[in-house]
C-alpha positions in Angstrom: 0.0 0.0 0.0 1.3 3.3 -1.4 0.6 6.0 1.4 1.8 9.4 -1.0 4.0 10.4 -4.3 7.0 12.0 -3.9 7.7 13.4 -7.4 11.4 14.2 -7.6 15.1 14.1 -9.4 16.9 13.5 -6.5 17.9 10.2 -4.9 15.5 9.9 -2.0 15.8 7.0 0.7 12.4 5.9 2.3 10.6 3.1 2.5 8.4 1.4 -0.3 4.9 2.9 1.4 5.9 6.1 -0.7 6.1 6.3 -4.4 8.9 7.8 -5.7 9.1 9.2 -9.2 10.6 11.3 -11.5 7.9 11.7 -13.7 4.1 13.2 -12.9 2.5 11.1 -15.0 3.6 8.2 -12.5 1.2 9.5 -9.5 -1.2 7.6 -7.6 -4.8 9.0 -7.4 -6.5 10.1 -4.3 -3.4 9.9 -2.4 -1.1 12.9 -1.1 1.5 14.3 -3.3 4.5 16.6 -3.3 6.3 17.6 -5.9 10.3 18.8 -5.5 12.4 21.3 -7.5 10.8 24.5 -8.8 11.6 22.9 -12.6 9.0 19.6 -11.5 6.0 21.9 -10.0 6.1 24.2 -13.0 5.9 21.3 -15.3 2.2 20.8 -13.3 1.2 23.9 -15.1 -0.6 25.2 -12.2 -0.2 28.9 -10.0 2.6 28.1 -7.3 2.9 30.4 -4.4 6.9 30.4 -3.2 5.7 31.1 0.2 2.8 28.8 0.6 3.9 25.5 -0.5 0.5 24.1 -0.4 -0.9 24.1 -4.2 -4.4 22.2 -3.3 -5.9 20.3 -0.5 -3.6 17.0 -2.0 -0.5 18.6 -3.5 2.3 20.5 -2.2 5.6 21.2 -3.1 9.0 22.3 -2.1 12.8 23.5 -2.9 15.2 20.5 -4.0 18.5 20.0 -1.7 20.2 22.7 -3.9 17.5 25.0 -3.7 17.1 25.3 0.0 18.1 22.7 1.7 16.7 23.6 5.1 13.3 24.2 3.7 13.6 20.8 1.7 13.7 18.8 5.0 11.5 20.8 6.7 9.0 20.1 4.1 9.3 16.8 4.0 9.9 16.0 7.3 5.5 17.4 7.8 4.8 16.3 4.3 5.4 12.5 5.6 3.8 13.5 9.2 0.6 14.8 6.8 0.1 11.9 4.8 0.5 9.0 8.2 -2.3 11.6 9.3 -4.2 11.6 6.4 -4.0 7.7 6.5 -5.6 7.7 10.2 -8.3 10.0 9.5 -10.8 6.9 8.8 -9.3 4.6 11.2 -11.6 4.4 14.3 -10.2 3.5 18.0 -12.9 1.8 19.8 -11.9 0.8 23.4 -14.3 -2.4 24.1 -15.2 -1.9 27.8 -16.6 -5.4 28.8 -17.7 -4.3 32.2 -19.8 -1.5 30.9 -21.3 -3.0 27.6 -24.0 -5.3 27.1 -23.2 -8.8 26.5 -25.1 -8.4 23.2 -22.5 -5.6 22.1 -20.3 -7.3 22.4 -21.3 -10.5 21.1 -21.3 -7.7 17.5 -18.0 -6.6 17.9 -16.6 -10.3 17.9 -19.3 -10.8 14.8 -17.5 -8.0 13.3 -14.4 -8.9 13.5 -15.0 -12.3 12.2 -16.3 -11.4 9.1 -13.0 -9.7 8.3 -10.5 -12.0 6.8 -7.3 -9.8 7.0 -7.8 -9.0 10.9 -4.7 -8.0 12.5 -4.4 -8.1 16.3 -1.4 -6.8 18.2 -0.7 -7.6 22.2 1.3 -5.5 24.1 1.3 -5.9 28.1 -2.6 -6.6 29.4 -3.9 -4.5 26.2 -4.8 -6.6 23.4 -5.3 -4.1 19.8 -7.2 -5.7 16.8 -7.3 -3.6 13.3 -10.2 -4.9 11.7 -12.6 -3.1 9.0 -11.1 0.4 9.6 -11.2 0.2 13.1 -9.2 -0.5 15.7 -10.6 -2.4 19.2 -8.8 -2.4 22.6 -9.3 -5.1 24.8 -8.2 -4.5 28.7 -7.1 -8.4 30.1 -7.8 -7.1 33.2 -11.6 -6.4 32.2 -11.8 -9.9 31.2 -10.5 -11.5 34.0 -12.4 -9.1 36.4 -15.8 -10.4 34.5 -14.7 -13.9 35.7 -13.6 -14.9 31.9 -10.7 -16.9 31.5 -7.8 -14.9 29.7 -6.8 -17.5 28.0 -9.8 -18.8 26.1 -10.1 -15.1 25.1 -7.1 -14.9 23.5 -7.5 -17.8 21.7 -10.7 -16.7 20.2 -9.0 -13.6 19.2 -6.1 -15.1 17.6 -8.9 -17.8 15.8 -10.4 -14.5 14.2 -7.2 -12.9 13.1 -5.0 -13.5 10.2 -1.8 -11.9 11.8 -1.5 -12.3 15.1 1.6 -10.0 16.8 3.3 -10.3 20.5 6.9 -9.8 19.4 8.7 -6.9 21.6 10.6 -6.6 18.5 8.2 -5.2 16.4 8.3 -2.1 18.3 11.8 -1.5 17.8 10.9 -2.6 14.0 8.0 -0.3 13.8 9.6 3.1 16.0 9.6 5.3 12.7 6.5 4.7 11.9 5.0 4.9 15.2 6.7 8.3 16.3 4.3 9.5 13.3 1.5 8.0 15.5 2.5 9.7 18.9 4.1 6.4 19.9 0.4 4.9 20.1 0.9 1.2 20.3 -2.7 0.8 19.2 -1.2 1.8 15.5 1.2 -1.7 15.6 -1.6 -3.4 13.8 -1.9 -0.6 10.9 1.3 0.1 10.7 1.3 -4.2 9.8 -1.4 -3.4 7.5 0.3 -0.8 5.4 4.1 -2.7 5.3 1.9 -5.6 4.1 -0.9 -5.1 1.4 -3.1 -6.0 4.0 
């Protein structure tokens, strides 16, 4: 999954969720773009501002290294911040509070989830994160054991739903870039899974 283009001449390192290109007539639809060197935005044939680097509500622009080099990673550096935001704008967080919800609510979340056949689930500590169907549900342990459910059994019904199921530590360390875009939110493991996969 291709998160934004990045339409430039230079040699650019980041990872495959961004397409790099030379040429604008390489550009995904509907995702961000931004454009780099004065040359590449005028070739767009549209008004640029030099000041305001934003040219409409999808595509921006900005200096090459030789240009303005400061300004370059400045821009890019918020440019790759606006697109993981942009990619969260639709995900939902929904923290499943067994003690508080009916058991019939419930009983629809797990229906929900199991209709999804690329459900992702992440565990970290007692908080168990499943991305399923643009949303993402947190599970407390402690909630289940404190309704006199057997953590266990739970977990194993989870992981029988879920098509990827994550407990590695590692993963953080794996997934730190991408989750400094997300605040550090742990809850994103499962997205950020989603995205480096095709999910």
């Amino acid at each position: 999954m291709r998160i934004a283009n990045i339409i430039t001449d230079e040699k650019i390192k980041l990872d495959k969720k961004f397409n790099i290109s030379q040429s604008l007539g390489d550009m995904i639809e509907d995702i961000p773009t931004l454009i780099i060197g004065i040359d590449n935005v005028k070739k767009l044939g549209k008004e640029f501002n030099y000041l305001d680097r934003k040219i409409d509500d999808k595509t921006y622009w900005t200096f090459n290294k030789k240009e303005k080099r400061a300004l370059f990673e400045e821009d890019l550096f918020y440019f790759i911040e606006h697109a993981y935001n942009i990619l969260i704008k639709d995900i939902k967080f929904n923290f499943v509070d067994v003690i508080l919800l009916e058991g019939l609510e419930v009983v629809d979340i797990f229906k929900s989830i199991d209709k999804d056949k690329k459900t992702i689930t992440f565990i970290k500590n007692n908080m168990v994160y499943v991305f399923s169907n643009k949303t993402i549900y947190g599970f407390d342990l402690r909630q289940i054991v404190f309704i006199g459910k057997n953590k266990i059994t739970f977990l194993d019904k989870i992981k029988a739903m879920s098509s990827v199921f994550l407990s590695d530590e590692q993963i953080l360390i794996e997934y730190k870039n991408e989750l400094s875009m997300f605040n550090d939110e742990v809850k994103y493991v499962p997205l950020i899974y989603s995205i480096r996969n095709n999910e």
